[in-house]
C-alpha atoms as one frame of an Amber mdcrd trajectory, in Angstrom:
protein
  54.373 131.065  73.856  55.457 130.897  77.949  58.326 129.559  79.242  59.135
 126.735  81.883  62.444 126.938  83.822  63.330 123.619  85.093  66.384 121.959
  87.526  68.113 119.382  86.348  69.791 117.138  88.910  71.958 114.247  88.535
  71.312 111.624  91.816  73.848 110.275  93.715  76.196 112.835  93.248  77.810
 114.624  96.631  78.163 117.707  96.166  74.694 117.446  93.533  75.623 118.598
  90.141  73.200 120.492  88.671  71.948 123.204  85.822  69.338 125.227  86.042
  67.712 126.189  82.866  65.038 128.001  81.257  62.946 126.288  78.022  60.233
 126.867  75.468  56.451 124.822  77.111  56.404 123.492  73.081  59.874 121.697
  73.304  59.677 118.161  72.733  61.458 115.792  74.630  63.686 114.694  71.850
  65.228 118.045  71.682  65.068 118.177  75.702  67.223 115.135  75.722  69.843
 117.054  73.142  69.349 120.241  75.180  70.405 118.410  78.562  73.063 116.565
  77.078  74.613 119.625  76.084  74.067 121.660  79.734  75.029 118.762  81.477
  78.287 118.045  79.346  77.121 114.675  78.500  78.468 113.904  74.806  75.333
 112.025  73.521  77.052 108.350  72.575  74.166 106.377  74.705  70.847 105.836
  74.501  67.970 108.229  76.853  64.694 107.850  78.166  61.916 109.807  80.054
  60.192 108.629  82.572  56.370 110.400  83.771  53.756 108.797  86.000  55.002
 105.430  84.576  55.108 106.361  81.224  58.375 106.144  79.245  59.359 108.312
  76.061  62.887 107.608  73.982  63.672 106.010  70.558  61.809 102.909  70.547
  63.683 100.072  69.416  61.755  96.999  70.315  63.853  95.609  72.478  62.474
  97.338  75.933  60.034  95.127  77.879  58.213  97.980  78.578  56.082 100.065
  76.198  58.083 103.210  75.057  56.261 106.369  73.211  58.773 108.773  70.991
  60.018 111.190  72.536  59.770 113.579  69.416  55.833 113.373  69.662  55.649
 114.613  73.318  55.592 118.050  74.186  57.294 119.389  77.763  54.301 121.557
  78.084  52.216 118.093  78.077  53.623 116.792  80.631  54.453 119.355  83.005
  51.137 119.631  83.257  50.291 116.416  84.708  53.898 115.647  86.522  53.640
 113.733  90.232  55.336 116.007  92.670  56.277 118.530  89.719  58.981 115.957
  88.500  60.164 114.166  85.529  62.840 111.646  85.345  65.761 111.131  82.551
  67.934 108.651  81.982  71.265 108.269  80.169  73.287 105.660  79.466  71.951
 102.168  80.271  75.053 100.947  80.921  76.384 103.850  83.304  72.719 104.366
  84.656  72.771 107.672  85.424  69.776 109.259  86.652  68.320 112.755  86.275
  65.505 114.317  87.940  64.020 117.444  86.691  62.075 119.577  88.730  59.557
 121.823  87.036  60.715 124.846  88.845  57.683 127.525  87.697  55.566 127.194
  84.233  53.659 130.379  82.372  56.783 132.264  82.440  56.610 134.985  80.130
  58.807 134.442  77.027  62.505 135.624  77.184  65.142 136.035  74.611  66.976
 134.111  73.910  65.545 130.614  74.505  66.401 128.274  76.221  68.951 129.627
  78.415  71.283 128.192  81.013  70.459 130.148  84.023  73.083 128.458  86.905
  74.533 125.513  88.043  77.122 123.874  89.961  79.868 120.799  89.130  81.386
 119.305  86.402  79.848 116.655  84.713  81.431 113.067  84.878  83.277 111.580
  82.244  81.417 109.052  80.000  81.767 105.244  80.057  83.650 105.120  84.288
  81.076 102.650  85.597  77.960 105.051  86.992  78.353 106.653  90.264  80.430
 104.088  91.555  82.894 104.797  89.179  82.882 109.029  89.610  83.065 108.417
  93.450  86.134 106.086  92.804  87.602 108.963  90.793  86.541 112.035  92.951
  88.652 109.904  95.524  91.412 109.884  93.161  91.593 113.723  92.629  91.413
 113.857  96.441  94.478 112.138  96.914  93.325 109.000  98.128  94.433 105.466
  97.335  91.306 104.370  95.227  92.760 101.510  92.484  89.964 102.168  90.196
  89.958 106.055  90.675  93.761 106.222  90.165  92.365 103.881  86.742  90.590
 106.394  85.582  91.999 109.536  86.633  95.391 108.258  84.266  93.000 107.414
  81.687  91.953 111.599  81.862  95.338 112.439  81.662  96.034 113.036  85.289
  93.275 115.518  85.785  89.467 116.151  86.434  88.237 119.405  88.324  85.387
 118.082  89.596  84.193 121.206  91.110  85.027 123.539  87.679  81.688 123.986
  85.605  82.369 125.893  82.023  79.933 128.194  81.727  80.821 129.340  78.467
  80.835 125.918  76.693  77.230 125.482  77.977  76.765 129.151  76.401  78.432
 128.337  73.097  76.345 125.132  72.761  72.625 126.754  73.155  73.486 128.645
  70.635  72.219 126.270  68.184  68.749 125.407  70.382  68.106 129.501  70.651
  68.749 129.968  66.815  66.015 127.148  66.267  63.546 129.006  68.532  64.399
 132.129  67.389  61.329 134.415  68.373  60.157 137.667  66.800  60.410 140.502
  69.289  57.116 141.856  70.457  55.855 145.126  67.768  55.869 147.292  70.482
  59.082 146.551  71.896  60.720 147.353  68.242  62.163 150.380  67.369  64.166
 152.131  64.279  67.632 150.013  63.446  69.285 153.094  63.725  68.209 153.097
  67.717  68.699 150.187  68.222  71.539 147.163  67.911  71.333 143.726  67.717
  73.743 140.981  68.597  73.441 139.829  64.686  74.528 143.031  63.704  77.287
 143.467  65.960  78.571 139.665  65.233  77.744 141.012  61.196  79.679 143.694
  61.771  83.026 141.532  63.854  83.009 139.592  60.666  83.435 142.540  57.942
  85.840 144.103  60.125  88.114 141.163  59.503  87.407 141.004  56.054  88.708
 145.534  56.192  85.114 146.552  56.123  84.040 148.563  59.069  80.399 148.369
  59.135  76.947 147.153  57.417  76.831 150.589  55.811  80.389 150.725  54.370
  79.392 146.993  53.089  76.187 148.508  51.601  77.885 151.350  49.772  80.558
 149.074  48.508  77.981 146.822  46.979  76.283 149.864  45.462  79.216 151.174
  44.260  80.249 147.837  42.614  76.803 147.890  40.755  77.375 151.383  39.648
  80.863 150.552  38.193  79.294 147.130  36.394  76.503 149.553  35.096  79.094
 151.551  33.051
């Protein structure tokens, strides 16, 4: 299985925000959709689409006048494959409009762990439901300083603050952690070697969680379970 590491650009911002990320080729778009909602900081209350050579993939509802294929049946691989100028197009919100282009950066990458990964990025994501660009330009203003009515609006409505240059790079971490545990991967025989030699991060998070429970290690946990069986066996 190869990898494809895309960049994911929301138009009509100034300065672009942007994530750059690396994915499984056999991702659907479904699951594309979930992953960019989550790099982005998006919080997945609207409906999506994906646009590609004129074809559009989402949730068909029946109500689009154009014909729409699911998204869970196509593949990224698919389509990368066939993309004009290397490019796909996403978009959230119907209401909000906002547009996403994602370049497909380099494709046959040789499989990494974990998967997908966030690789870089830059800019905080706008708030949901302020209008589309119109209204994150309004409030950019607003953090500025400047005497934007609508900005002021919505900067009150955030409590009195947005950093709109301040991307958290460990809530994008923290929320692949689901996608990477779904496409877990076995590591290559070769590349293996004896426990004992080696660590893993399961084992080390294993091992945070006994220590809070007074257990130092797997092995103390081990011996403790053997011991229990000895004691139920007399």
């Amino acid at each position: 299985m190869a990898d494809i590491r895309l960049r994911i650009e929301l138009l009509d911002t100034d300065p672009l925000v942007w994530r750059r990320v690396v994915v499984p080729e056999t991702i659907n778009l479904h699951r594309l959709h979930e992953l960019i909602q989550d790099v982005m900081g998006w919080e997945d209350c609207h409906l999506y689409e994906f646009e590609c050579n004129g074809r559009h993939y989402g949730e068909p509802d029946g109500l689009s006048s154009l014909p729409v294929a699911k998204s869970r049946n196509a593949k990224l691989k698919a389509l990368a494959s066939r993309a004009k100028d290397q490019c796909l197009h996403y978009l959230y919100d119907f209401g909000d409009g906002w547009e996403h282009r994602i370049v497909i950066e380099e494709t046959g990458l040789e499989e990494t762990l974990p998967c997908p990964r966030w690789v870089d990025g830059a800019m905080a994501c706008p708030p949901e439901d302020i209008g589309g660009v119109y209204g994150y330009t309004a409030l950019k203003a607003a953090v500025a300083g400047e005497e934007d009515p609508y900005g002021q609006e919505l900067l009150q409505a955030l409590g009195g603050e947005f950093p709109p240059a301040v991307l958290n790079e460990e809530a994008i971490a923290e929320a692949l952690i689901p996608f990477q545990a779904g496409f877990m991967r076995m590591e290559p025989p070769h590349d293996r070697v004896p426990r004992s030699d080696q660590g893993s991060p399961q084992k080390a998070a294993m091992e945070r969680l006994l220590k809070e429970n007074g257990i130092e290690s797997v092995e103390e946990l081990l011996q403790a379970i053997q011991s229990s069986g000895h004691q139920k066996d007399d």
